[in-house]
N, C-alpha and C positions, 0 to 999 in steps of 0.2 A: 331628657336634659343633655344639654351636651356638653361635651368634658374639657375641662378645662386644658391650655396646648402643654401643663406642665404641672408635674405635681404638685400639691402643698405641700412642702417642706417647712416642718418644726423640729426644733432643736429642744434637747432637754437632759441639762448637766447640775451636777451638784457642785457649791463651791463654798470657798471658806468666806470669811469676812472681808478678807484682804485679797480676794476674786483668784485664789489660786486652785486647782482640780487636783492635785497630786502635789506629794512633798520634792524637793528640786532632786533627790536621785530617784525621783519615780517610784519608791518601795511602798507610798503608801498610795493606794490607788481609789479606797472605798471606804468613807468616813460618811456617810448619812447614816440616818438612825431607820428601822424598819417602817416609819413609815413612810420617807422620802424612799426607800424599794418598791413598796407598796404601791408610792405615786408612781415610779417606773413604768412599772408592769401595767396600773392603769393606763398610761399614754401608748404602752405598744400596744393593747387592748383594742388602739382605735384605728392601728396601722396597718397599710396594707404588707409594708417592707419597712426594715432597718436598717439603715444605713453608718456605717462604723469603721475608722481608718484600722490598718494593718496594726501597728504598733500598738495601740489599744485595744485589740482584740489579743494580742500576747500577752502583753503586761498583765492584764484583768482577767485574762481565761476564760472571758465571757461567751456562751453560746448561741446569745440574741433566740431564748426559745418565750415560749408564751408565758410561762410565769404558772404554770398548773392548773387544775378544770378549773377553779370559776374562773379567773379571764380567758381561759379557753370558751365556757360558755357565754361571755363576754363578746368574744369576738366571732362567734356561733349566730348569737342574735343581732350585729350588727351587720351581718350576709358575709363574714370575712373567712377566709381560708381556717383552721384550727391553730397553725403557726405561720409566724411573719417569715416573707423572700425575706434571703439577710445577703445584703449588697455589703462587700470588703473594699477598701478602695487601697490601693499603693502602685504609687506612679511608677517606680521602679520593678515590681513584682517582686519584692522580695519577701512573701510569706514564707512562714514556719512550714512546711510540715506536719509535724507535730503538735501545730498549735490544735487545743480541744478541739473547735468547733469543728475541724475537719473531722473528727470521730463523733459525731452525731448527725444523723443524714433527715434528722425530723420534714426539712423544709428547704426548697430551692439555698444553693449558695454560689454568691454572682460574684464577679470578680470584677472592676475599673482600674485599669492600667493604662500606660501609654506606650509607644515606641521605643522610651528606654528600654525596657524589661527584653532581656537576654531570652534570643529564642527554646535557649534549653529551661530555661524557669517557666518560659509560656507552657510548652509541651507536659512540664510535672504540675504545674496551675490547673490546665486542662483534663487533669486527669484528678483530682482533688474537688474540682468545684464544677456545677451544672452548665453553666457560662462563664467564659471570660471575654471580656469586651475591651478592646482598645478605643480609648478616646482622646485621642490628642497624639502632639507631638514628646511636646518635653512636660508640660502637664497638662493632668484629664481637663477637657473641653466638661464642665458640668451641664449647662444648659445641653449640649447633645445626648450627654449619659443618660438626662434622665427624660429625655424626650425618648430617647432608646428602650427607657426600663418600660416608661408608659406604654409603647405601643407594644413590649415583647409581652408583659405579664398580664394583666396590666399593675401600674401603681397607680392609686389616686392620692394616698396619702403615706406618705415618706417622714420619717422618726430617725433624726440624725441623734447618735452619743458619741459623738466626737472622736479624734481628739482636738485642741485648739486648730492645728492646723487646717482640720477637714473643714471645721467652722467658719474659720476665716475665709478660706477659700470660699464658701458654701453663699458666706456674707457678702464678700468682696461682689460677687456674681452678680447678686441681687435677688438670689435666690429663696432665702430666709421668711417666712410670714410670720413664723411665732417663734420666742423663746422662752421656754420653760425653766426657770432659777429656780434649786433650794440651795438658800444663803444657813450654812451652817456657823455655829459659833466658835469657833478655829482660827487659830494665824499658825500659817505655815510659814509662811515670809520665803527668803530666796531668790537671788536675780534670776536662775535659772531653773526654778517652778513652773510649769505651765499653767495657763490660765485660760479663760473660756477661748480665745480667741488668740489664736497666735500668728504664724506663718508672716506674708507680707504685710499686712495692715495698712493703714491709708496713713497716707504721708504727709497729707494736710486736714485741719479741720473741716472744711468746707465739703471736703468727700467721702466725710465720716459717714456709716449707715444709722440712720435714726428711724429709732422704735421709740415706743410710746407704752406709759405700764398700763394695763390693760385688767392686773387684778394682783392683790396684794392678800396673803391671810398670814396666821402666824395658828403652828402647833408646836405647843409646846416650846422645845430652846430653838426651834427654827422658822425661817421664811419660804414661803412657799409663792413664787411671782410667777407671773405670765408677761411677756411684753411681745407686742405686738409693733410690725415693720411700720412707718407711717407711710399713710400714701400706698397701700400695698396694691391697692384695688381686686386682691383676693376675694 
């Protein structure tokens, strides 16, 4: 079978009622209930890599690992690695340090920058992460990153957890085939909350991206959706 020129990319974020991901000074970062974790860990289960902007790998301290043996052996029987590449992205390169995930070396960790990023951040980036990759000028070129990840690793299938920004960009692209909602029962409210989809956004109707719901269930106080891009020809 031959492989598609580009990965599938799905996104899959938790959000409140009123579509916010985080309270507007960011402190709260993780409000699903363990089974929307659970749903998590299944979706990375089916990835080959993670994909997850800089600033949301801070904030959340998240290590993008497999979730413990049974989605390990989850992802054993579906021919995947034991743990997912975890692709970082920040146009600037301004990662931590410090942040966890550099103190756990389970599984490749790749880095998407651009030109901006200071040659002295590239050189400590470099030495922190397995690859670092320039894509772009002033922002990452996605359609090349991840024609990039495809032919380095490979990826077939790519698990974005945002944050808005990465999304929108991700969207804006055309890149997007599925997105995975749990609509929790929460308002955060806030002008300055973030929400699934942030960054530039489309400026008129017309060049909105439209997906189509593709499955709807409810457990419990929450929603669990799939929507899918129309037209995707995926």
């Amino acid at each position: 079978m031959t492989a598609s020129p580009l990965p599938f990319v799905f996104v899959n974020m938790a959000m409140t009622a009123d579509g916010k991901i985080a309270t507007a000074n960011r402190a709260v970062t993780s409000f699903g209930s363990p089974r929307d974790l659970r749903h998590l860990y299944e979706l990375r289960a089916t990835a080959d890599a993670i994909l997850c902007g800089a600033r949301t790998i801070e904030q959340s301290g998240a290590l993008l690992d497999n979730g413990g043996d049974a989605f390990r052996r989850q992802r054993l029987r579906r021919g995947l690695a034991e743990y997912p590449v975890r692709v970082l992205v920040s146009g600037s390169g301004s990662l931590d340090p410090a942040a966890s995930i550099f103190q756990h070396r389970f599984s490749p960790i790749i880095i998407l920058t651009t030109e901006r990023a200071p040659a002295r951040q590239l050189r400590r980036l470099r030495h922190l992460a397995d690859a670092v990759k320039i894509c772009g000028t002033r922002e990452i070129n996605f359609p090349a990153a991840l024609r990039w990840l495809q032919t380095k690793y490979p990826i077939q299938r790519l698990l974005c957890e945002g944050g808005g920004e990465l999304n929108d960009a991700l969207i804006r692209a055309g890149l997007v085939t599925e997105i995975h909602l749990t609509i929790c029962p929460k308002i955060f409210g806030g002008n300055h909350a973030p929400t699934i989809a942030d960054g530039s956004g489309f400026a008129r109707l017309a060049g909105a991206a439209n997906f189509e719901i593709k499955s709807i269930r409810a457990h419990n106080t929450e929603l669990f959706t799939i929507f899918s891009r129309r037209n995707s020809g995926k």
